[in-house]
CHARMM internal coordinates of N, CA and C (Angstrom, degrees):
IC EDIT
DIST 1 N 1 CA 1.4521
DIST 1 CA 1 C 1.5229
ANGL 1 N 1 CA 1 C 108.43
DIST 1 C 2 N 1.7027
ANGL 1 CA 1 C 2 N 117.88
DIHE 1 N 1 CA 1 C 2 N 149.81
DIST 2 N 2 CA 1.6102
ANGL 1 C 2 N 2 CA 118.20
DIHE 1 CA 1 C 2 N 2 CA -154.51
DIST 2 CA 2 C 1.6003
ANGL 2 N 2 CA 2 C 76.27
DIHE 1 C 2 N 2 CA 2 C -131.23
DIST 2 C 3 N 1.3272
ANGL 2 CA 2 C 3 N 107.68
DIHE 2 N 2 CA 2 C 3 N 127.43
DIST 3 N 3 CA 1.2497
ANGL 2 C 3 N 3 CA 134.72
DIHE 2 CA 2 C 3 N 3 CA -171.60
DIST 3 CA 3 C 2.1719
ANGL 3 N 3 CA 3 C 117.38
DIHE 2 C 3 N 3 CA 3 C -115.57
DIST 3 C 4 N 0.7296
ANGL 3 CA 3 C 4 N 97.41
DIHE 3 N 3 CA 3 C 4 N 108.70
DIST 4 N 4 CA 1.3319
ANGL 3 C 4 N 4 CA 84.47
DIHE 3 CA 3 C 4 N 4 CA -175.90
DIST 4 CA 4 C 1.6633
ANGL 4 N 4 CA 4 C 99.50
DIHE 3 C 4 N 4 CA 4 C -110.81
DIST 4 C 5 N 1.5135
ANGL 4 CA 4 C 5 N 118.77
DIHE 4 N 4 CA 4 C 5 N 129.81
DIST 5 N 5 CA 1.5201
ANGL 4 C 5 N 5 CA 128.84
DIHE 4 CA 4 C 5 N 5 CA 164.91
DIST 5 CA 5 C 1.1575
ANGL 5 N 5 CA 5 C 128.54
DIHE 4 C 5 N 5 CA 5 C -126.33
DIST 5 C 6 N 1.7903
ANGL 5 CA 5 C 6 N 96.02
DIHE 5 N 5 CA 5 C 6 N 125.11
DIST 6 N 6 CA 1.4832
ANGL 5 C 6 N 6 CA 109.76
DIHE 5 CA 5 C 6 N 6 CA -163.26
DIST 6 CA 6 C 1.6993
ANGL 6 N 6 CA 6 C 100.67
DIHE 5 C 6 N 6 CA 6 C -97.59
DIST 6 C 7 N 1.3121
ANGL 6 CA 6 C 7 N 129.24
DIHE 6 N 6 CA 6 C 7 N 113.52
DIST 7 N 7 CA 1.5041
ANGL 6 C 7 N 7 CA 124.01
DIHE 6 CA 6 C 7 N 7 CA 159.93
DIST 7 CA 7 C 1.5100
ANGL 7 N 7 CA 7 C 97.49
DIHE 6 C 7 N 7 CA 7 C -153.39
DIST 7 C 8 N 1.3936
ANGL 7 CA 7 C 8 N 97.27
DIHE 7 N 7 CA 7 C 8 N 149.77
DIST 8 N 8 CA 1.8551
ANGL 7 C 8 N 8 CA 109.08
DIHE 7 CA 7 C 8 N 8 CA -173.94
DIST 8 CA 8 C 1.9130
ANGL 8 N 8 CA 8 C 94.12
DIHE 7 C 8 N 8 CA 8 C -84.89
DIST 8 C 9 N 1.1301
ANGL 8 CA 8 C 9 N 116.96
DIHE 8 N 8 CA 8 C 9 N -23.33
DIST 9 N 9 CA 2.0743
ANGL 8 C 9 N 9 CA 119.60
DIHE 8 CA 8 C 9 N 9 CA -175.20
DIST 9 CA 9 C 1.7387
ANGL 9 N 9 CA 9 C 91.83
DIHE 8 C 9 N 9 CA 9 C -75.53
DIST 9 C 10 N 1.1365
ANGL 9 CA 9 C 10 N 109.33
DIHE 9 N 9 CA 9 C 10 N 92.98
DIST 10 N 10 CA 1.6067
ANGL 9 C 10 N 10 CA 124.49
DIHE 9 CA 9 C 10 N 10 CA 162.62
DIST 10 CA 10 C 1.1185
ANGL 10 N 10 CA 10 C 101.07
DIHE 9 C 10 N 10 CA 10 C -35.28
DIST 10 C 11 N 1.8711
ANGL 10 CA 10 C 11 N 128.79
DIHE 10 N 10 CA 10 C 11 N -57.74
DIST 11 N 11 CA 1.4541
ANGL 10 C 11 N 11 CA 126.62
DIHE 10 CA 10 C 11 N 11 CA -124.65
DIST 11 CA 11 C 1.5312
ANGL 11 N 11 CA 11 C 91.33
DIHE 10 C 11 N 11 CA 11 C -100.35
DIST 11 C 12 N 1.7300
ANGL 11 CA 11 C 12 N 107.16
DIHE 11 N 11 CA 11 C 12 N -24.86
DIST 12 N 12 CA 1.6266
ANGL 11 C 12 N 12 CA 113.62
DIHE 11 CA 11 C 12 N 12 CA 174.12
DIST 12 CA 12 C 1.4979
ANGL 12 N 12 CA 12 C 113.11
DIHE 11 C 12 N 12 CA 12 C -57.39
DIST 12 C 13 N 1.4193
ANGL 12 CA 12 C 13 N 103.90
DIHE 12 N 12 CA 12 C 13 N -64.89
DIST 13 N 13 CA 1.4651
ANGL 12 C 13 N 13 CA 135.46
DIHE 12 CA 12 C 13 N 13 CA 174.77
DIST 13 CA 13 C 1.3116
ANGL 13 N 13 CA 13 C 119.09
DIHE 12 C 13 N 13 CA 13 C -35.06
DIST 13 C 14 N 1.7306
ANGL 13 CA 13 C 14 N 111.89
DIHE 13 N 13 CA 13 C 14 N -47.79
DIST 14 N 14 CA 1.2402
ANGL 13 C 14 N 14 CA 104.44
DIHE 13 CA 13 C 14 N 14 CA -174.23
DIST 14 CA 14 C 1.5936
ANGL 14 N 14 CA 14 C 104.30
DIHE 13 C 14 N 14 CA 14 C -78.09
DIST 14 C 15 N 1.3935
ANGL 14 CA 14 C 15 N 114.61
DIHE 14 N 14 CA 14 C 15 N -42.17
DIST 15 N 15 CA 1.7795
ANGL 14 C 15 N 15 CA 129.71
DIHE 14 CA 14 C 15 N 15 CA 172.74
DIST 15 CA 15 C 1.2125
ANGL 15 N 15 CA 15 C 104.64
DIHE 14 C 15 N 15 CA 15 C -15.82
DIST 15 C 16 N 1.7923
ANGL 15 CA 15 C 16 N 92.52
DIHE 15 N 15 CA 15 C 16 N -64.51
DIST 16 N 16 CA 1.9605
ANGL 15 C 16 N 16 CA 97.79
DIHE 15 CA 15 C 16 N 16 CA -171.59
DIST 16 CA 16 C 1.3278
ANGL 16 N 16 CA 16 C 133.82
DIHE 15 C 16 N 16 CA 16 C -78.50
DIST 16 C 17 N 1.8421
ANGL 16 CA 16 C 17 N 114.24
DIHE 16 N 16 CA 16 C 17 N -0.80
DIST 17 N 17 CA 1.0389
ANGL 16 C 17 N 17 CA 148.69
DIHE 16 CA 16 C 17 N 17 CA -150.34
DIST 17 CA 17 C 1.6864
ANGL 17 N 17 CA 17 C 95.85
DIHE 16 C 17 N 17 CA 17 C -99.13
DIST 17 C 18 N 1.6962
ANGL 17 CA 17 C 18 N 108.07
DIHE 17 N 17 CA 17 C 18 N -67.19
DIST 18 N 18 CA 1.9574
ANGL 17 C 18 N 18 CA 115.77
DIHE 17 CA 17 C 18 N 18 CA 154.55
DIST 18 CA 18 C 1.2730
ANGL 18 N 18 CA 18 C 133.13
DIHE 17 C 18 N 18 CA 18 C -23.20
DIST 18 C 19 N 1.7465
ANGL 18 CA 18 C 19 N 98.94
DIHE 18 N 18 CA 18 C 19 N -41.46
DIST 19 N 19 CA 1.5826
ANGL 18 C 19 N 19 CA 104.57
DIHE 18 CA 18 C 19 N 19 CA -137.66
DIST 19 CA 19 C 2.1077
ANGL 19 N 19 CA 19 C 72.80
DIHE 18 C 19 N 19 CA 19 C -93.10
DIST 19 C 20 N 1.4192
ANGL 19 CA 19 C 20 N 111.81
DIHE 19 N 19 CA 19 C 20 N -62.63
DIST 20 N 20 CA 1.7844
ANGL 19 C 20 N 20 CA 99.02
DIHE 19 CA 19 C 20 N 20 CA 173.77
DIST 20 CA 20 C 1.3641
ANGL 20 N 20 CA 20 C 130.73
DIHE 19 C 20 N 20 CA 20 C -41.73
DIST 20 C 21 N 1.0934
ANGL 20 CA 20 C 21 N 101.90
DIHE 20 N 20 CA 20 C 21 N -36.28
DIST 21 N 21 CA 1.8030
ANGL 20 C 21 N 21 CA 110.89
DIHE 20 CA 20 C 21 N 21 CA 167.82
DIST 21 CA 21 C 1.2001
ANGL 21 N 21 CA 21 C 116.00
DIHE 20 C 21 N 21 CA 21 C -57.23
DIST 21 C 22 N 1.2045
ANGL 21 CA 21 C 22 N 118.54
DIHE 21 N 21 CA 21 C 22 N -37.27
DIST 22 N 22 CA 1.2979
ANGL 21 C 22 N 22 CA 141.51
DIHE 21 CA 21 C 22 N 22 CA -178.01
DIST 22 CA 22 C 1.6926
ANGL 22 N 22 CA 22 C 105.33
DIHE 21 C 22 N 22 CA 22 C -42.37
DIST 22 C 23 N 1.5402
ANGL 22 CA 22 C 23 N 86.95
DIHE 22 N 22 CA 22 C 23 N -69.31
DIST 23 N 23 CA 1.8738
ANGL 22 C 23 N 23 CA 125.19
DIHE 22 CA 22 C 23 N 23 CA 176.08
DIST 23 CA 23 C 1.4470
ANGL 23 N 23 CA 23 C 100.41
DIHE 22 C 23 N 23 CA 23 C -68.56
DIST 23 C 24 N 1.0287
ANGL 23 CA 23 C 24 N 130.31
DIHE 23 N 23 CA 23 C 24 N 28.25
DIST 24 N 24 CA 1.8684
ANGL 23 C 24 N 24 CA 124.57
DIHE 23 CA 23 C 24 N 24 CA 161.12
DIST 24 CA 24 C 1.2863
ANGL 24 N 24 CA 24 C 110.83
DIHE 23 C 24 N 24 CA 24 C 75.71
DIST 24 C 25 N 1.4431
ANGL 24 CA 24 C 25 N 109.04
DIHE 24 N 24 CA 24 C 25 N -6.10
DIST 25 N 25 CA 2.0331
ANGL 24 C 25 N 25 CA 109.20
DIHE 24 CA 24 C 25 N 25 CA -167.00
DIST 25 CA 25 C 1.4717
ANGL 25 N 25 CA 25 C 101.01
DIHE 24 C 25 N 25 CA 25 C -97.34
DIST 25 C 26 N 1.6907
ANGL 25 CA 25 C 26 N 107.08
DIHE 25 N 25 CA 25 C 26 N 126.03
DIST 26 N 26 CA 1.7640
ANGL 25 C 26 N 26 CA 125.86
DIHE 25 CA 25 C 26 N 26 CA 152.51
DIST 26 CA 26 C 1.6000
ANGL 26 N 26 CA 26 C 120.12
DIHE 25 C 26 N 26 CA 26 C -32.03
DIST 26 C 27 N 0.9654
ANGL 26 CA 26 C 27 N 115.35
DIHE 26 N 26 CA 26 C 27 N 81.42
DIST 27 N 27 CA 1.4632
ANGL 26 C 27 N 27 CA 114.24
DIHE 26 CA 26 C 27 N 27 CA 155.46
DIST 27 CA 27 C 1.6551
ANGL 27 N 27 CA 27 C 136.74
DIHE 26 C 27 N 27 CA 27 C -89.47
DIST 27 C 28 N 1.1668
ANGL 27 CA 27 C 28 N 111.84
DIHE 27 N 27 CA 27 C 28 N 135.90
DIST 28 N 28 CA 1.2728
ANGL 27 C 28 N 28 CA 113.31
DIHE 27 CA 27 C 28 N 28 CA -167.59
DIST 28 CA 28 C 1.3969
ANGL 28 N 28 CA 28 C 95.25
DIHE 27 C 28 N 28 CA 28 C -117.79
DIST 28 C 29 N 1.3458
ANGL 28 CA 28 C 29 N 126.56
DIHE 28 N 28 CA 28 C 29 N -171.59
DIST 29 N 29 CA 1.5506
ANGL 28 C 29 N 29 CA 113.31
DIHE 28 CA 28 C 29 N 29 CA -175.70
DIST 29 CA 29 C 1.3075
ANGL 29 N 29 CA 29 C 90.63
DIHE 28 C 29 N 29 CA 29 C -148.27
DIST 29 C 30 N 1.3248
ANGL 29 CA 29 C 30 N 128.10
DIHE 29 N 29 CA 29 C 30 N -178.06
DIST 30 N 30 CA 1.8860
ANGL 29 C 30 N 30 CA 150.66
DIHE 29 CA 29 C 30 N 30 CA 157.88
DIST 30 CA 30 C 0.9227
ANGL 30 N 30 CA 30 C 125.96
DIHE 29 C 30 N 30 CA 30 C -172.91
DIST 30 C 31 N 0.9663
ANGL 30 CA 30 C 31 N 141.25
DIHE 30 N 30 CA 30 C 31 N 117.93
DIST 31 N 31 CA 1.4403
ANGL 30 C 31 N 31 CA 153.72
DIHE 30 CA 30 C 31 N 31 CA -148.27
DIST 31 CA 31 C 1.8911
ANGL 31 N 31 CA 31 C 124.50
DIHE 30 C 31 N 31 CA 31 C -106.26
DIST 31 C 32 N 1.6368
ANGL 31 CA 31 C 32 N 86.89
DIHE 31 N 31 CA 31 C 32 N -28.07
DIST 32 N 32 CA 1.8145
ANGL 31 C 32 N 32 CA 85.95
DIHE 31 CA 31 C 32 N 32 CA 172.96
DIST 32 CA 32 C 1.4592
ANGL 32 N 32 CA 32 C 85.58
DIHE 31 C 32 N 32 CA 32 C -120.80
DIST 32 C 33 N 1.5252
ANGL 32 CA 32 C 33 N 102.88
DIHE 32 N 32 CA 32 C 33 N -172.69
DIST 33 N 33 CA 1.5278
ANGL 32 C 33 N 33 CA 129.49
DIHE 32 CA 32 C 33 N 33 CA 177.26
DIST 33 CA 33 C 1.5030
ANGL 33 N 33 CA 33 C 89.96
DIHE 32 C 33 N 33 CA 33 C -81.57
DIST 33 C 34 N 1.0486
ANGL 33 CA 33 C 34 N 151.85
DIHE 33 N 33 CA 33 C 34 N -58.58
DIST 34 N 34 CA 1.2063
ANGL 33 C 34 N 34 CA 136.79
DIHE 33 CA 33 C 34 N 34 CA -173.78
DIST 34 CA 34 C 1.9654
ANGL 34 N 34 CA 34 C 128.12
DIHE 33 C 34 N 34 CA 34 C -57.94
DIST 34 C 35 N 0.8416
ANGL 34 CA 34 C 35 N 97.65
DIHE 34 N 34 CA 34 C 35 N -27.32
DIST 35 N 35 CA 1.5790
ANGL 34 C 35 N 35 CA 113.28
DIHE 34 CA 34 C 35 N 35 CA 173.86
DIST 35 CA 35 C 1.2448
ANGL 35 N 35 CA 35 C 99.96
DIHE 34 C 35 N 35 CA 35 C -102.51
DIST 35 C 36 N 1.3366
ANGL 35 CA 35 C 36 N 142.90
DIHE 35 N 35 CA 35 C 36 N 0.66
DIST 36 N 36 CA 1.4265
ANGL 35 C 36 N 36 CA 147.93
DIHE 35 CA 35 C 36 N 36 CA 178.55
DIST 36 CA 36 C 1.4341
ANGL 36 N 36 CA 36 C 109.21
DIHE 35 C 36 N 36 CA 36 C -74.89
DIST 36 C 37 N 2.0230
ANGL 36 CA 36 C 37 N 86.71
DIHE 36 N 36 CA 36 C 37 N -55.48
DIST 37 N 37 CA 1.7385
ANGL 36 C 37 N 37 CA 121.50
DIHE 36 CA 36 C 37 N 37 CA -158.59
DIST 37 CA 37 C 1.4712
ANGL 37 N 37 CA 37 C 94.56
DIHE 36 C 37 N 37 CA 37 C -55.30
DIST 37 C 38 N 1.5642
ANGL 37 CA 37 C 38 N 101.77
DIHE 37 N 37 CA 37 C 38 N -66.14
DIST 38 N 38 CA 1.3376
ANGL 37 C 38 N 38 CA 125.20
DIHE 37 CA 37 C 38 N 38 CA -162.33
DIST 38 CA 38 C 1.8816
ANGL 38 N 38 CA 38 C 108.17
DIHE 37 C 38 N 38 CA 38 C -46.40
DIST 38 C 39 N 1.4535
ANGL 38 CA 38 C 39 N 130.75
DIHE 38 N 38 CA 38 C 39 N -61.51
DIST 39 N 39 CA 1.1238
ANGL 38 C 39 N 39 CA 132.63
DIHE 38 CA 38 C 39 N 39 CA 171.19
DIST 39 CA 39 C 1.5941
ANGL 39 N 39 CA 39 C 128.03
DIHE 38 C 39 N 39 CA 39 C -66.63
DIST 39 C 40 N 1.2293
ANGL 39 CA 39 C 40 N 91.70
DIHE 39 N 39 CA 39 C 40 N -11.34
DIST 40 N 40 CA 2.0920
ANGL 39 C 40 N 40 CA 100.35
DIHE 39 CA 39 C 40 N 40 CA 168.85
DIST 40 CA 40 C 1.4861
ANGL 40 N 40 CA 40 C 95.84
DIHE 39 C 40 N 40 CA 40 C -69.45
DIST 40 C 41 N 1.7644
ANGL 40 CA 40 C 41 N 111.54
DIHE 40 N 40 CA 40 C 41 N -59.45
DIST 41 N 41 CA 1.5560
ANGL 40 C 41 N 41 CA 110.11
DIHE 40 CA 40 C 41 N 41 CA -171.37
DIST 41 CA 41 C 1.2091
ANGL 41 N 41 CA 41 C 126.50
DIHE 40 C 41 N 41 CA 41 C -63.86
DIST 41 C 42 N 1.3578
ANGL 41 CA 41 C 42 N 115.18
DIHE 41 N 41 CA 41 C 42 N -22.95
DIST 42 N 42 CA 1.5148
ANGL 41 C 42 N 42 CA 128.57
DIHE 41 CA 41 C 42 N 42 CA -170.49
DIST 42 CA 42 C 1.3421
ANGL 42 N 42 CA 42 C 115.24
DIHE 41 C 42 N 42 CA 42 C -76.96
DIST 42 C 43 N 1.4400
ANGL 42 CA 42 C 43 N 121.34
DIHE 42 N 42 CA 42 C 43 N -71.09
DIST 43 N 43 CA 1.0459
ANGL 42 C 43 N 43 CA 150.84
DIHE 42 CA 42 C 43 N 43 CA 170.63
DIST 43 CA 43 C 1.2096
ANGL 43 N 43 CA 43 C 121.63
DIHE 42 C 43 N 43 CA 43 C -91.18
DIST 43 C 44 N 1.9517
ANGL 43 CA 43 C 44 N 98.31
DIHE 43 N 43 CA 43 C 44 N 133.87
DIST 44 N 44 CA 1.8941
ANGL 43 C 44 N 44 CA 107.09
DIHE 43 CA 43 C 44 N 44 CA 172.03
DIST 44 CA 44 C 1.1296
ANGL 44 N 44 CA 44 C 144.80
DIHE 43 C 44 N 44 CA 44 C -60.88
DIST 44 C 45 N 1.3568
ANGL 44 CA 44 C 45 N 136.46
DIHE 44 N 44 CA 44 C 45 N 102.98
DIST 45 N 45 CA 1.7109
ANGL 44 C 45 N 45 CA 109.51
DIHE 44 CA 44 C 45 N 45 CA -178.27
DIST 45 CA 45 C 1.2408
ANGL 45 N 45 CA 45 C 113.17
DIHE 44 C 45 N 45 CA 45 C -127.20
DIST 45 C 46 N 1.0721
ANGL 45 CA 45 C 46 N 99.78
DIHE 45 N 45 CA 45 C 46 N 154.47
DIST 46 N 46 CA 1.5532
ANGL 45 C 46 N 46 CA 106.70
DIHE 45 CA 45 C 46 N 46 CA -179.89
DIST 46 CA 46 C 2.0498
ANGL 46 N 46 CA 46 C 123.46
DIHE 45 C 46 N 46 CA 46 C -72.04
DIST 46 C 47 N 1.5230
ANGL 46 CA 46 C 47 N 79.33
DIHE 46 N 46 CA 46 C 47 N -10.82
DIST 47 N 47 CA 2.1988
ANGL 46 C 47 N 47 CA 82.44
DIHE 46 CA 46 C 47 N 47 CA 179.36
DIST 47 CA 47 C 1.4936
ANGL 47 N 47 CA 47 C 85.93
DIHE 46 C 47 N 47 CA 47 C -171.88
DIST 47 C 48 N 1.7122
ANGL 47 CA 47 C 48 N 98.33
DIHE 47 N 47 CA 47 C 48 N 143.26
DIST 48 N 48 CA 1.3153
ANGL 47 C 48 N 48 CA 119.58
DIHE 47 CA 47 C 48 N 48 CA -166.43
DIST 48 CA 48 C 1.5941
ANGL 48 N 48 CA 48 C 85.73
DIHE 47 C 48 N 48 CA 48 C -120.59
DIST 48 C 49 N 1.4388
ANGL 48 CA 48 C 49 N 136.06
DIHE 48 N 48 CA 48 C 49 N 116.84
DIST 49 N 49 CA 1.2325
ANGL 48 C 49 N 49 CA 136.24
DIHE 48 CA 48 C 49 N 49 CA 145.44
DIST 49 CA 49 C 1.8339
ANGL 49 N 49 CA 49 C 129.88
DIHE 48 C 49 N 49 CA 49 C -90.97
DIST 49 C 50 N 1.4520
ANGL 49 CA 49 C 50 N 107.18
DIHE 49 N 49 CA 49 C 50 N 104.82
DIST 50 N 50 CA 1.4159
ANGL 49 C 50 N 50 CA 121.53
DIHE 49 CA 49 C 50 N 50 CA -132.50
DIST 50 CA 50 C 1.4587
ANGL 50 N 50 CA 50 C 103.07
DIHE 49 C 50 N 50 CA 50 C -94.13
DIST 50 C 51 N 1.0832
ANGL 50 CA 50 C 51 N 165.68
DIHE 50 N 50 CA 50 C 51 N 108.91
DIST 51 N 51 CA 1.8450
ANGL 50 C 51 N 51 CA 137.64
DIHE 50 CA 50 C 51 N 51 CA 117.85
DIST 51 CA 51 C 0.9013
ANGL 51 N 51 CA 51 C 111.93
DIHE 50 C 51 N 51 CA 51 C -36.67
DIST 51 C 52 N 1.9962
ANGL 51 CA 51 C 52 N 121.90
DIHE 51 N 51 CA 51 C 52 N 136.38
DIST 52 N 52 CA 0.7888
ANGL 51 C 52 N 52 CA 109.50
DIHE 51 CA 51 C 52 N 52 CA 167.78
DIST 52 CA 52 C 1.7282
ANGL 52 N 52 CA 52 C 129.06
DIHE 51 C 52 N 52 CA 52 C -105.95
DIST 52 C 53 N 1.5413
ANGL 52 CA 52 C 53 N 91.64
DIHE 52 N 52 CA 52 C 53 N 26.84
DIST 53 N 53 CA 1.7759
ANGL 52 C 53 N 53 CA 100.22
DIHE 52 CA 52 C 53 N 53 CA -171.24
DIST 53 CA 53 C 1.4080
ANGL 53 N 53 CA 53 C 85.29
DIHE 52 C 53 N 53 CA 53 C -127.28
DIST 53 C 54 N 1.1328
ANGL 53 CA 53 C 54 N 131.49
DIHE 53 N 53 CA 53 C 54 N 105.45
DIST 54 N 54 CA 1.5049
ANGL 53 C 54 N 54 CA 152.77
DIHE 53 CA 53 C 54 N 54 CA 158.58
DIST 54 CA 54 C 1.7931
ANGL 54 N 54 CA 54 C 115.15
DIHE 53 C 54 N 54 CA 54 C -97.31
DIST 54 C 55 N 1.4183
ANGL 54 CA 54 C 55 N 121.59
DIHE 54 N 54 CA 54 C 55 N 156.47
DIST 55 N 55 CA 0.8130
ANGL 54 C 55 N 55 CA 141.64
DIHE 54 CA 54 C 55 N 55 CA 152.52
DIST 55 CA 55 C 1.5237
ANGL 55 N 55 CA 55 C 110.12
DIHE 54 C 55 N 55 CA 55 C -52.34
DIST 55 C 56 N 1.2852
ANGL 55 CA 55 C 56 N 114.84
DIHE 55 N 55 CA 55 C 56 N 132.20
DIST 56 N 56 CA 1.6710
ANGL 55 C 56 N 56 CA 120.81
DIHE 55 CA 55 C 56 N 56 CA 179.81
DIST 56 CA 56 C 1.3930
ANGL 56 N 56 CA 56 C 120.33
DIHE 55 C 56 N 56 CA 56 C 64.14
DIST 56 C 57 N 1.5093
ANGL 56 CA 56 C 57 N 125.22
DIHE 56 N 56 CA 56 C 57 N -8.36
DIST 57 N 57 CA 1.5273
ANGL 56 C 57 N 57 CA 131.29
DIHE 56 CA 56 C 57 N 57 CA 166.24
DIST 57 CA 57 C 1.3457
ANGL 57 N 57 CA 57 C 127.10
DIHE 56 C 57 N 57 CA 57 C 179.89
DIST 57 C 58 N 0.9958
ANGL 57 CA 57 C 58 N 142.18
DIHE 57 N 57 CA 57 C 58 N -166.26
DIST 58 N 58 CA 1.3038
ANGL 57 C 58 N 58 CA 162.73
DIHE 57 CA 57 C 58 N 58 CA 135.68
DIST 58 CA 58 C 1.1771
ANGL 58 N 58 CA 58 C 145.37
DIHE 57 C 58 N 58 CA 58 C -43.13
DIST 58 C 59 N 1.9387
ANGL 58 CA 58 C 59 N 111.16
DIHE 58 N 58 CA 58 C 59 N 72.37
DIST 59 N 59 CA 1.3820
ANGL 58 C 59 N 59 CA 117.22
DIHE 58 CA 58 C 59 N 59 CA 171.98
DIST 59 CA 59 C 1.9986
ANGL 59 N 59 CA 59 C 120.71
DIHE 58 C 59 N 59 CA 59 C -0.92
DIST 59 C 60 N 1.1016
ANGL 59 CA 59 C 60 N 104.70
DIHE 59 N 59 CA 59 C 60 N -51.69
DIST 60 N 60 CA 1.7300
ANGL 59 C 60 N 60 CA 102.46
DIHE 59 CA 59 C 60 N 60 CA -171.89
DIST 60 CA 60 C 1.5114
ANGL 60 N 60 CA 60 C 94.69
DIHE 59 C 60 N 60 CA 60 C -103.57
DIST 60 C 61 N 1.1889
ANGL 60 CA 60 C 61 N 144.05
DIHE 60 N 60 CA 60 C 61 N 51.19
DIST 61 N 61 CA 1.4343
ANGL 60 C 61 N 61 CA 153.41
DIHE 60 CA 60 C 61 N 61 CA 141.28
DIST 61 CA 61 C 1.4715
ANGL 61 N 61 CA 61 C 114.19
DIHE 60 C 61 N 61 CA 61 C -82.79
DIST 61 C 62 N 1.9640
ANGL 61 CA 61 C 62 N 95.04
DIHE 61 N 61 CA 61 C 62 N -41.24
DIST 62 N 62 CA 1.5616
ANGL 61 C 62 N 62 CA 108.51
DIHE 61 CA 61 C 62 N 62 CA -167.61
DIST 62 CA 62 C 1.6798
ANGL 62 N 62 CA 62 C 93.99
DIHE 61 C 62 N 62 CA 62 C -91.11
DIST 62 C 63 N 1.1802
ANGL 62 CA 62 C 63 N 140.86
DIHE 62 N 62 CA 62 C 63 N -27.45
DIST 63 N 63 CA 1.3398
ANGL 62 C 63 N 63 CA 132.90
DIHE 62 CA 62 C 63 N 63 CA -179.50
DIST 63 CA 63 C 1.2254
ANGL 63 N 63 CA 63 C 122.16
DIHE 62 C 63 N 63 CA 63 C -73.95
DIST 63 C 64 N 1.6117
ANGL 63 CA 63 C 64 N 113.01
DIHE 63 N 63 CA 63 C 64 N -11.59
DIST 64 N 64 CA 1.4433
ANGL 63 C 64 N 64 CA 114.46
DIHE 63 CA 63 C 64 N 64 CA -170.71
DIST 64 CA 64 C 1.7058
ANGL 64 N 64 CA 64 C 99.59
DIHE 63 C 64 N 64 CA 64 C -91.11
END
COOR INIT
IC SEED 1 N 1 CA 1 C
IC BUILD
């Protein structure tokens, strides 16, 4: 499973980023709404784990 996680807290992000890796699952990471936007549209994943208070916008901008 291809996991993409959006949170601007690196130290959170990366935490939760280990702990799936851990569990066999692809994680990719992004850190603003703009590098968020860009890899939601680009690329497939199977689960989007979202913030919705980002740097540069609005967590549910990128979900819609």
């Amino acid at each position: 499973m291809k996991i993409l996680l959006i949170d601007d807290e690196r130290r959170l992000s990366d935490s939760i980023k280990e702990f799936l890796e851990s569990q066999e699952y692809t994680v990719d990471q992004a850190f603003d709404f703009n590098d968020a936007l860009m890899k939601a549209s680009v690329y497939d994943y199977n689960c989007i784990l979202l913030d919705l208070m980002l740097p540069g916008g609005n967590g549910l901008d990128i979900l819609r």
